[in-house]
C-alpha positions as CSV (number, residue, x, y, z in Angstrom):
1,X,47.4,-95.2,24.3
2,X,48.5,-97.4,21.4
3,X,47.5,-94.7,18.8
4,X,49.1,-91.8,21.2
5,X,52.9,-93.6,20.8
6,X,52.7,-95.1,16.9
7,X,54.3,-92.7,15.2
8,X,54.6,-94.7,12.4
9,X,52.6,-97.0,10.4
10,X,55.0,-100.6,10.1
11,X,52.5,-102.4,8.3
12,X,51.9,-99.5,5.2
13,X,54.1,-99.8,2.4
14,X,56.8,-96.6,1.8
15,X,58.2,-95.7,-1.0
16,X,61.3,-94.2,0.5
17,X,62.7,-92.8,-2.3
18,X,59.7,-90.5,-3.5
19,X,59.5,-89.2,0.5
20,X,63.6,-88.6,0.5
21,X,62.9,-86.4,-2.9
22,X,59.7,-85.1,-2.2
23,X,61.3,-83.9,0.8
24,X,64.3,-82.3,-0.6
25,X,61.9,-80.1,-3.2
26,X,59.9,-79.2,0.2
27,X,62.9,-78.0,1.9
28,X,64.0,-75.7,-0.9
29,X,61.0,-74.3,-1.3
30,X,60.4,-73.7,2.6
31,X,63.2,-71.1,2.3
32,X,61.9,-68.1,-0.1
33,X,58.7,-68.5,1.6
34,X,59.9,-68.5,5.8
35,X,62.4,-65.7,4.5
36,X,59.6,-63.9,3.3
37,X,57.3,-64.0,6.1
38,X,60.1,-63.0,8.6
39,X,60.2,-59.8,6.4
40,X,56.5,-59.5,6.4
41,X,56.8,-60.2,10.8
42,X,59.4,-57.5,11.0
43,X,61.8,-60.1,12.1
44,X,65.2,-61.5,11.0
45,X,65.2,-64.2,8.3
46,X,66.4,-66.9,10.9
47,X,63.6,-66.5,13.2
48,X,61.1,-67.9,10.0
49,X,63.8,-70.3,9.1
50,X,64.4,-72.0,12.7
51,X,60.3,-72.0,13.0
52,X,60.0,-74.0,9.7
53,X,62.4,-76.5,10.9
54,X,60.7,-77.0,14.2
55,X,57.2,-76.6,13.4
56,X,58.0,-79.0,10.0
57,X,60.2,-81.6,12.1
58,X,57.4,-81.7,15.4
59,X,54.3,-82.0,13.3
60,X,55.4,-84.5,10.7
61,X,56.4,-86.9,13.9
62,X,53.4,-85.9,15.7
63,X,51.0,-84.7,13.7
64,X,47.7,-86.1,12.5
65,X,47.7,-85.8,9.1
66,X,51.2,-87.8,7.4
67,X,52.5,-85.9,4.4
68,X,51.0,-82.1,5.8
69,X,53.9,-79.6,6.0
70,X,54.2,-76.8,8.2
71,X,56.0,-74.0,9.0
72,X,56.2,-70.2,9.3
73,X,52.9,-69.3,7.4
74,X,51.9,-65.6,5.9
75,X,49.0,-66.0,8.2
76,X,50.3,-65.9,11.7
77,X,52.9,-63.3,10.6
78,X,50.4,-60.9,9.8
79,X,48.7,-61.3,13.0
80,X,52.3,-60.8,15.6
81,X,53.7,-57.9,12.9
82,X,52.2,-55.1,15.0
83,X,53.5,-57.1,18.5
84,X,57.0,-56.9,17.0
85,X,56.8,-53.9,16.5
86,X,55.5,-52.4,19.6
87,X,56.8,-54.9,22.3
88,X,60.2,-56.5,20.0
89,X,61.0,-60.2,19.2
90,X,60.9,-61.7,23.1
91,X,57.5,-61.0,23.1
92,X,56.6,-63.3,20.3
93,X,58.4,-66.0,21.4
94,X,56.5,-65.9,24.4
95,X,53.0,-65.0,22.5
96,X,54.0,-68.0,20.5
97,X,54.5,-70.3,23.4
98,X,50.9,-69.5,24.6
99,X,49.5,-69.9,21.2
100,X,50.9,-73.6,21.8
101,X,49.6,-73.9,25.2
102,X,46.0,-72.8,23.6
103,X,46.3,-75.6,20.8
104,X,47.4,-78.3,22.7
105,X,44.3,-77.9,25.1
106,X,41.9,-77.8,22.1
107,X,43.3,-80.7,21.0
108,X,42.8,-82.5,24.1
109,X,39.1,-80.7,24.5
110,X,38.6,-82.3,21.0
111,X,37.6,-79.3,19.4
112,X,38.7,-80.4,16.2
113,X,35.5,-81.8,15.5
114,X,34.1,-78.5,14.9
115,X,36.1,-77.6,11.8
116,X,33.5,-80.0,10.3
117,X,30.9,-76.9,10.9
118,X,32.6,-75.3,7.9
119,X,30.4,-75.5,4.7
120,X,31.8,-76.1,1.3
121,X,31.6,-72.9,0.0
122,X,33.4,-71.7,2.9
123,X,35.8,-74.2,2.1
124,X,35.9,-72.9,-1.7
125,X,36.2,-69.7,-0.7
126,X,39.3,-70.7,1.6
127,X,40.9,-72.6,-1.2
128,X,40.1,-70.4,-3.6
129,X,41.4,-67.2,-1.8
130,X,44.7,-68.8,-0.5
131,X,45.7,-69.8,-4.4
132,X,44.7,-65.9,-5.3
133,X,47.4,-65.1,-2.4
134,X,49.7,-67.6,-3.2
135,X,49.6,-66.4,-6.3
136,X,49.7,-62.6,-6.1
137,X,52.7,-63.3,-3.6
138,X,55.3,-64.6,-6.1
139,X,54.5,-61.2,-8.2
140,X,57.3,-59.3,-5.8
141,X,59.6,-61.9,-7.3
142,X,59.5,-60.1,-10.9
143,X,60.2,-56.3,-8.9
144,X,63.8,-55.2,-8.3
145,X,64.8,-52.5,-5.9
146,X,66.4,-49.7,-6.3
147,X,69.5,-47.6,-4.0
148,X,66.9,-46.1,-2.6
149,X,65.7,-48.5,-1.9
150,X,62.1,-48.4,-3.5
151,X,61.1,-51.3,-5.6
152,X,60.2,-50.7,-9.0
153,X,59.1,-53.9,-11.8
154,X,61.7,-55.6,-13.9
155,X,62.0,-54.1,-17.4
156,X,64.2,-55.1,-20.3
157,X,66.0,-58.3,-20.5
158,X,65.6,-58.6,-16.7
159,X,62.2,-59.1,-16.9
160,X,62.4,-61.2,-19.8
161,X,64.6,-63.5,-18.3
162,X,62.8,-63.9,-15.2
163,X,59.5,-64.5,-17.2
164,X,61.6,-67.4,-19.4
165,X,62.9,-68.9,-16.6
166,X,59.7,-69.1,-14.9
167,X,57.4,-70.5,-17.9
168,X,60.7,-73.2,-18.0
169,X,59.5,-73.8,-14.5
170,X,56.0,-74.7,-14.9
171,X,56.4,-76.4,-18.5
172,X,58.8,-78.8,-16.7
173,X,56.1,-79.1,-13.5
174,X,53.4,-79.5,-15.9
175,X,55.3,-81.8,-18.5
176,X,57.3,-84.0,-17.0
177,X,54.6,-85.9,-15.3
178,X,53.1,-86.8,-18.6
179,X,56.4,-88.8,-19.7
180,X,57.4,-89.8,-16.1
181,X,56.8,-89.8,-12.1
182,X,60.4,-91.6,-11.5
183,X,61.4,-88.5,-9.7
184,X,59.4,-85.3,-8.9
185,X,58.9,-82.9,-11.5
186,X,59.6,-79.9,-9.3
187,X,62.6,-81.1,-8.3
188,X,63.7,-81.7,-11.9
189,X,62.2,-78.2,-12.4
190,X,64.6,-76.3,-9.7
191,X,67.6,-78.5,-10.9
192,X,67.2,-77.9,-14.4
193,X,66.6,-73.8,-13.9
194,X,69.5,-74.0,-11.4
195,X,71.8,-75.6,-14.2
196,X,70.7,-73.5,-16.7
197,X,71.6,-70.4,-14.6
198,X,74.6,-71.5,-12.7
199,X,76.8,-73.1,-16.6
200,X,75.6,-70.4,-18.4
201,X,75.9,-67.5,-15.9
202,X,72.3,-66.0,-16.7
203,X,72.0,-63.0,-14.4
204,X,69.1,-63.2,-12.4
205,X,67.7,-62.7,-9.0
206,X,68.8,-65.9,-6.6
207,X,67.6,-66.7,-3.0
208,X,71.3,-65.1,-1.7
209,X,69.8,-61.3,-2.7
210,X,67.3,-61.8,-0.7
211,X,68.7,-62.5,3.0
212,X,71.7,-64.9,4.1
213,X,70.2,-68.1,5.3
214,X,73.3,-68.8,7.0
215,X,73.3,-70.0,10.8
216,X,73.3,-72.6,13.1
217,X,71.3,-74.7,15.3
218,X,68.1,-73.2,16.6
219,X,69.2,-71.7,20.6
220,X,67.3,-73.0,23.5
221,X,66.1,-69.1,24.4
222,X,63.4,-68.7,27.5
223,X,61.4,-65.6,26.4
224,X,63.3,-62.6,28.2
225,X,59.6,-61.1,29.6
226,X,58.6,-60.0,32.6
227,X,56.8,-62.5,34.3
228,X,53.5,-60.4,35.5
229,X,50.0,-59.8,34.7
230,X,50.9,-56.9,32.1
231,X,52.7,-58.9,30.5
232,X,50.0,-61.8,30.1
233,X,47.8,-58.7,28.8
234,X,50.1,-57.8,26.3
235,X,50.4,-61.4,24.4
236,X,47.2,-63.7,25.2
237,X,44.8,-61.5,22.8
238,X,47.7,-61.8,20.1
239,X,48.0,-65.9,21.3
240,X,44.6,-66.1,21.4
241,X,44.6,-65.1,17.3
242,X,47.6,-67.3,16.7
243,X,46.2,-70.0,18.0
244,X,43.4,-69.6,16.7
245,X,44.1,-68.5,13.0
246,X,46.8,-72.0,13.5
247,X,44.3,-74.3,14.1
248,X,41.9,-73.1,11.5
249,X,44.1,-73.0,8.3
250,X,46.1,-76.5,9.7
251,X,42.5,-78.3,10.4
252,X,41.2,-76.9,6.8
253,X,44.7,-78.0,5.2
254,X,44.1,-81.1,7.1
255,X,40.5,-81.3,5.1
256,X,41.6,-80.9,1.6
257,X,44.9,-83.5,2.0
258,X,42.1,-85.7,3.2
259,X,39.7,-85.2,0.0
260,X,42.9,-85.4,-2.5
261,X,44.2,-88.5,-1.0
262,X,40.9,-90.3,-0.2
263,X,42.1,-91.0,3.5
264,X,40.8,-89.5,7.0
265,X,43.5,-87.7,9.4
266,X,43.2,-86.6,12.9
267,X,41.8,-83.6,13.5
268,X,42.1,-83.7,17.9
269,X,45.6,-85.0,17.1
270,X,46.6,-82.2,14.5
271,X,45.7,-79.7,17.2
272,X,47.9,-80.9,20.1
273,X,50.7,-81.3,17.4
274,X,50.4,-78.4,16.4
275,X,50.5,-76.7,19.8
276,X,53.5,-78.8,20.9
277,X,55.8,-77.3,17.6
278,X,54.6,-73.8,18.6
279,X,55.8,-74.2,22.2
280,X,58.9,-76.1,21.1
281,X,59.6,-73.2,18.3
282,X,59.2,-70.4,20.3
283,X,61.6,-72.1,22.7
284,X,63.7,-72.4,20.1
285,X,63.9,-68.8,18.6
286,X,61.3,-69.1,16.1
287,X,58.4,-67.4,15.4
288,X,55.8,-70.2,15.5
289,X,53.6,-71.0,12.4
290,X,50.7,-73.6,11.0
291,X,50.2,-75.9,8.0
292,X,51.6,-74.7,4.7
293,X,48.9,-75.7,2.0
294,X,51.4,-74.5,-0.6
295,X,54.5,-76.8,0.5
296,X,51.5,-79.3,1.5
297,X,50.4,-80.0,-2.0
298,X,53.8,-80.1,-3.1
299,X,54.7,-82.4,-1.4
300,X,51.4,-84.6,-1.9
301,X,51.3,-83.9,-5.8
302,X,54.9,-85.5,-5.7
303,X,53.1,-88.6,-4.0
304,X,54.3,-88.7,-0.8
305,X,52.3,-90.2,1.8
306,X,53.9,-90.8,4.5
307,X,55.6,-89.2,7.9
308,X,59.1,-89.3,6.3
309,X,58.8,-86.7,3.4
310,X,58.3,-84.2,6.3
311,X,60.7,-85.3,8.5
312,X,63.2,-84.7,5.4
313,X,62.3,-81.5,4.6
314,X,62.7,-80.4,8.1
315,X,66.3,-81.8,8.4
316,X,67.3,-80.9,5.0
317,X,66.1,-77.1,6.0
318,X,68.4,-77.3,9.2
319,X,71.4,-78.9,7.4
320,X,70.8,-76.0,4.8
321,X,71.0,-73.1,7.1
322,X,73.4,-75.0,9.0
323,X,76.3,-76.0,6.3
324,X,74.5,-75.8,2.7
325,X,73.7,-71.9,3.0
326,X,76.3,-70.8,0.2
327,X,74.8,-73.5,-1.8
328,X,70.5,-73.2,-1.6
329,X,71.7,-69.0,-1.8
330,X,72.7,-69.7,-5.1
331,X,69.2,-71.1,-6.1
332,X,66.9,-68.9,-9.0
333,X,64.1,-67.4,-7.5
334,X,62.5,-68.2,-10.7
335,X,63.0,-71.5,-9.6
336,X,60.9,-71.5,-6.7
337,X,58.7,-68.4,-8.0
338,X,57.7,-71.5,-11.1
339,X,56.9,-73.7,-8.6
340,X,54.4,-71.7,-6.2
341,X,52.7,-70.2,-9.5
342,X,52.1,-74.0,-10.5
343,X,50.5,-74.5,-6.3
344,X,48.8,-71.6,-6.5
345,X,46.9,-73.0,-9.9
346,X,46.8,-76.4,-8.5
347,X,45.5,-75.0,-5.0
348,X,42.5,-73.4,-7.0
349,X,39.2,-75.5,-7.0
350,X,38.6,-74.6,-10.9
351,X,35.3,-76.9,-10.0
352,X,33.8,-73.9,-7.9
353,X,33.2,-71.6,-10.9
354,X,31.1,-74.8,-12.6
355,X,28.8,-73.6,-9.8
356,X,27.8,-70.6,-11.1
357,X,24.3,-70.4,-11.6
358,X,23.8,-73.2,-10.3
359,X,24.5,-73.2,-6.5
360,X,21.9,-71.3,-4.4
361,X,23.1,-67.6,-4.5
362,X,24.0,-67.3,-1.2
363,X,26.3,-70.0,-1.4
364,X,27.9,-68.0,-3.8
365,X,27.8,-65.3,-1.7
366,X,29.8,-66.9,0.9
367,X,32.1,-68.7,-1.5
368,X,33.2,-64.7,-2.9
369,X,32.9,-63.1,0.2
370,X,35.2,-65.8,1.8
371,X,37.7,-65.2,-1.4
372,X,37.4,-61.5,-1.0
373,X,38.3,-61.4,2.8
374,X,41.1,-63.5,2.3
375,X,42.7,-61.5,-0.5
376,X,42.5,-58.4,0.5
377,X,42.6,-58.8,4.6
378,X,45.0,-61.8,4.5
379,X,43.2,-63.1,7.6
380,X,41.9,-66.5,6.6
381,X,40.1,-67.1,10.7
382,X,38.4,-64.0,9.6
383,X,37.1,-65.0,6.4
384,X,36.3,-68.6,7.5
385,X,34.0,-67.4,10.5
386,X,32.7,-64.7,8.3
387,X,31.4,-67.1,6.1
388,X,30.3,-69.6,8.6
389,X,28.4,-67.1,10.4
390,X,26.7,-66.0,7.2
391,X,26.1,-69.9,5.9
392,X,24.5,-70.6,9.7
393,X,22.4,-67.6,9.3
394,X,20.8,-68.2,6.0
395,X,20.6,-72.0,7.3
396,X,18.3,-70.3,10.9
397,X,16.5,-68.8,8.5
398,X,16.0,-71.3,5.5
399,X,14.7,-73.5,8.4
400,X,12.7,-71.0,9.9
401,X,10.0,-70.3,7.8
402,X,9.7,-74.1,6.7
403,X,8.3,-75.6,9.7
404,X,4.5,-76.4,9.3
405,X,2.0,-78.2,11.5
406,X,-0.4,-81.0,9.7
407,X,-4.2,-80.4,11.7
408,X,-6.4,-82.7,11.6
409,X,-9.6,-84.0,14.2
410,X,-9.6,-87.8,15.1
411,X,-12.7,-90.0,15.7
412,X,-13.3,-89.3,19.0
413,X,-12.6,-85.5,18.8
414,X,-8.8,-85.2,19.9
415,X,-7.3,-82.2,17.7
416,X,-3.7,-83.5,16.5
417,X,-1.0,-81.5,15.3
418,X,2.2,-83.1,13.5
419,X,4.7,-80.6,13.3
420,X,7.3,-81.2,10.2
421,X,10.6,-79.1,10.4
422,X,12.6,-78.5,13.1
423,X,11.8,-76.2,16.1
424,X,14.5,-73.8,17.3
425,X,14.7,-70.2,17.9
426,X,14.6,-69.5,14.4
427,X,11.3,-71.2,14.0
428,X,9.7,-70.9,17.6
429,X,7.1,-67.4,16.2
430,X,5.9,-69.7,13.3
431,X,5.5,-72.5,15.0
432,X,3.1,-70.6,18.2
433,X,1.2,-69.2,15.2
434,X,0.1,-72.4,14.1
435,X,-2.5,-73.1,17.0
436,X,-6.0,-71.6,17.7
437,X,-6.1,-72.0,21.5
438,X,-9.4,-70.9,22.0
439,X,-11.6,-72.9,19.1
440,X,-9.5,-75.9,19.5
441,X,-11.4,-78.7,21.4
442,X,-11.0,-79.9,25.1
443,X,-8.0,-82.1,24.5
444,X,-5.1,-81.4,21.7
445,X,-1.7,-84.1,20.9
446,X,1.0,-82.3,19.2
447,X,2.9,-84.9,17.7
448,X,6.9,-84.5,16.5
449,X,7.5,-87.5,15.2
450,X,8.8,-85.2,12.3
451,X,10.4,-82.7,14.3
452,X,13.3,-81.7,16.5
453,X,13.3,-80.0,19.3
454,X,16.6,-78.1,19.5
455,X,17.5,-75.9,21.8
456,X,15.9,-74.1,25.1
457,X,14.2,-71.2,23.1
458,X,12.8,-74.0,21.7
459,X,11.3,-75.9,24.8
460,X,10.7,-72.4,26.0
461,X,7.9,-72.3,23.3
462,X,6.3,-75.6,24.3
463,X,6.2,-74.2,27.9
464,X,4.6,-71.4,26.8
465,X,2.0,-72.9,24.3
466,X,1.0,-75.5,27.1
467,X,0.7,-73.0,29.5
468,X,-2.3,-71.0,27.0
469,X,-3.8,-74.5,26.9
470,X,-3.6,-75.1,30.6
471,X,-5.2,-71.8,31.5
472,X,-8.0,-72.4,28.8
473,X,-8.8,-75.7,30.5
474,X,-7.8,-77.9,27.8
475,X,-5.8,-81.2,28.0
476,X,-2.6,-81.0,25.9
477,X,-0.6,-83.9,25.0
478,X,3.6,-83.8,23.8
479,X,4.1,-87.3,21.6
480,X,7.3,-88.5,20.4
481,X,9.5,-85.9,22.4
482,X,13.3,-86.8,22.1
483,X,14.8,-87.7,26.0
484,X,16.5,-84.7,26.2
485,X,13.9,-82.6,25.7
486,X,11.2,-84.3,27.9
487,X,14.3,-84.1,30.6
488,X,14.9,-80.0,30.1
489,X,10.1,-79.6,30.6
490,X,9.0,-77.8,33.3
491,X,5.3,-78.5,33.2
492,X,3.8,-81.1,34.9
493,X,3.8,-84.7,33.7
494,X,0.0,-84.3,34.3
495,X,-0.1,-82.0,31.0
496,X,3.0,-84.4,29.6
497,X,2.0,-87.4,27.2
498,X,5.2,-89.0,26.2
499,X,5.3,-92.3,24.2
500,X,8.7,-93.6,24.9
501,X,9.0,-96.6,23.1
502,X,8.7,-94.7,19.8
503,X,10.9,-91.8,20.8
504,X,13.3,-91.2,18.7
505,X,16.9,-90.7,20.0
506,X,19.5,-88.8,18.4
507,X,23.4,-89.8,18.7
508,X,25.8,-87.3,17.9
509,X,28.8,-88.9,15.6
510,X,32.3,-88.3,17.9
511,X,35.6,-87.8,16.7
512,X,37.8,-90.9,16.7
């Protein structure tokens, strides 16, 4: 209960100043991208912008991980576009609100432990495809549309200007850091480009072309929906992916904050945080979201650490849209397009392509497969399972043809067997392969002292292989079977040797 209610840490040191600015740079860039993914949603710019704020404000209190940022993510507005569409905006508040419902009882099942089933090439690939995204997503920042409205790409000094004010972006983000860390360097960045624009009235595109961020506080809204069972059938299989595509991108975020800081956050907590800001945001007129990896690593490569920075950006957001619209309209988007071009090369684990010819290949299959699904599809639940499926079936497989039974014939004419490698449903054909029934002497001992037993295919084929010896009249002795498998037998203890002080148990670690 004392962990449930600490929202803060008393005893760690802040550094309030680097969460306040850290937090500011956040909130600025939270608005190009929640804009953007309204678009992509099919909904109004307001319904991303309220959802940042929520989601941002609900998980940094909440939240499991101190210094993750979400918000309205690319991910879960790819997944509700084609509800929009069909069904309109009140049913993706109440999809949204589901999603929630799903999250916060995973987090309370503790199924965050599983996102440690994910491989590290899996996690490459994720990585590695989200910066590719990132990345290929700031390239409608250098197109300009035309009356017809058609987009077309920036020629002449337009371009040319963008492209300056962008390379001023990164040298600053890149540069800076080397002579100082007094104050972020992409916040120095988007002041400095801001400055440059605003004295010397460079025209270029700012975040005012793109939509008015103008508005007020988010509305208490109940989802206008019928309340009935074809309207449950309409949005759970959409919830169901929100919730699902949610958890995975905020527990792998969660992940890689935890390898670039060195610290462990909670996944089981994460979860139920999560869930609570996609209730509370569809509630409040927004269209739910997940961790941002991009505004994550912002604001962790600016150094905050702590609960605050969030908390900042998500007030900051609201008191934008609420009173500072005219101002943060006024912003370059070569500002912000500088800064997620410098995430996006940050995001990328340059240490993967080391790995090249030296990784097993189909590690590097799963790694590029991951990369390619995510790229091209967008879905990042698909490509993570996709490559989880892949890396558990070469694993089944790897495992399967490497178990192998030691024979050898004691003094007094027992026949033992020590098995090596585990014994699953993989492995159960090699492993009944292994013994000559009918030239084997009167009494055998098949000995897993090096072995697992793992599943009920698997104590299936220890049924079975007692059985032939049963039927041929021959005594047959299990040694060193773990409790759970001598519990799940169904042959008689009289064909059942089990040496219990010397078996071995097996203790699964739990989430804390």
């Amino acid at each position: 209960m004392k962990r449930a209610i600490q929202f803060f840490n008393l005893k760690s040191k802040i550094d309030i100043k680097t969460e306040i600015l850290s937090g500011l740079t956040v909130a600025m860039a939270l608005v190009p991208e929640a804009v953007a993914f309204s678009f992509i949603a099919g909904l109004s710019p307001l319904t991303g912008l309220y959802a940042a704020f929520v989601m941002g404000f609900v998980t940094s209190i909440f939240g499991g991980r101190p210094g993750m940022i979400s918000g309205a993510t690319g991910a879960i507005a790819v997944v509700i576009v084609a509800l929009a569409k069909m069904h309109g905006v009140e049913y993706i508040f109440a999809t949204v609100i589901l999603a929630g419902i799903i999250q916060m009882i995973a987090g309370f099942l503790k199924l965050g432990k599983f996102i440690r089933l994910v491989p590290q090439p899996v996690m490459y690939g994720f990585v590695n495809g989200l910066a590719i995204v990132i990345f290929m997503s700031q390239l409608s920042q250098f197109k300009t549309k035309l009356p017809n409205g058609d987009s077309v790409w920036m020629q002449g000094s337009q371009l040319y200007i963008m492209l300056g004010l962008v390379l001023l972006t990164m040298l600053i983000i890149w540069g800076l850091p080397k002579i100082t860390k007094i104050i972020p360097s992409s916040l120095v960045a988007i002041l400095t480009v801001f400055g440059l624009v605003y004295f010397f009235e460079v025209p270029t595109t700012s975040v005012g072309d793109l939509a008015s961020i103008k508005g007020g506080f988010p509305p208490f809204h109940i989802p206008d929906v019928p309340f009935t069972w074809e309207s449950v059938k309409i949005i759970f299989p959409f919830a169901l992916v929100v919730a699902g595509v949610g958890l995975i991108e905020s527990l792998l975020t969660l992940n890689l904050i935890d390898e670039i800081t060195e610290t462990r956050g909670l996944g089981n907590r994460e979860a139920v945080a999560q869930g609570l800001a996609n209730v509370s945001s569809g509630f409040f007129s927004g269209m739910g979201g997940c961790a941002m990896i991009g505004q994550s690593l912002i604001n962790i490569s600016n150094g905050a650490r702590a609960r605050l920075s969030g908390i900042v950006a998500s007030v900051l957001l609201l008191i934008f849209i609420m009173y500072g619209s005219s101002l943060i309209e006024k912003v370059p988007v070569a500002a912000l397009t500088g800064l997620m071009i410098m995430v996006a090369i940050g995001t990328f684990e340059w240490v993967s392509l080391r790995t090249f010819g030296k990784m097993p290949k189909h590690d590097l299959l799963v790694m590029v497969l991951v990369v390619l699904v995510t790229v091209f599809m967008h879905n990042l639940a698909l490509a993570v399972l996709i490559g989880v499926i892949i890396s558990a079936l070469v694993f089944a497989w790897e495992n399967a043809v490497r178990i192998r039974a030691r024979k050898r014939i004691d003094e007094n004419g027992t026949k033992h067997y020590e098995i090596y490698g585990p014994l699953f449903f993989g492995s159960i054909n090699a492993f009944l392969d292994k013994f000559d029934v009918a030239n084997d002497p009167d009494e055998v001992i098949i000995d897993f002292t090096d072995s697992r037993v793992s599943d009920m295919s698997a104590i299936d084929a220890l049924n079975k292989i007692t059985d032939k010896y049963a039927k041929a009249g021959k005594k047959i002795h299990l040694k060193h079977l773990s409790p759970d498998c001598r519990k799940l037998l169904k042959n008689a203890d009289a064909l059942i040797d089990v040496n219990v002080m010397e078996d071995p148990n097996y203790i699964v670690v739990k989430d804390i």
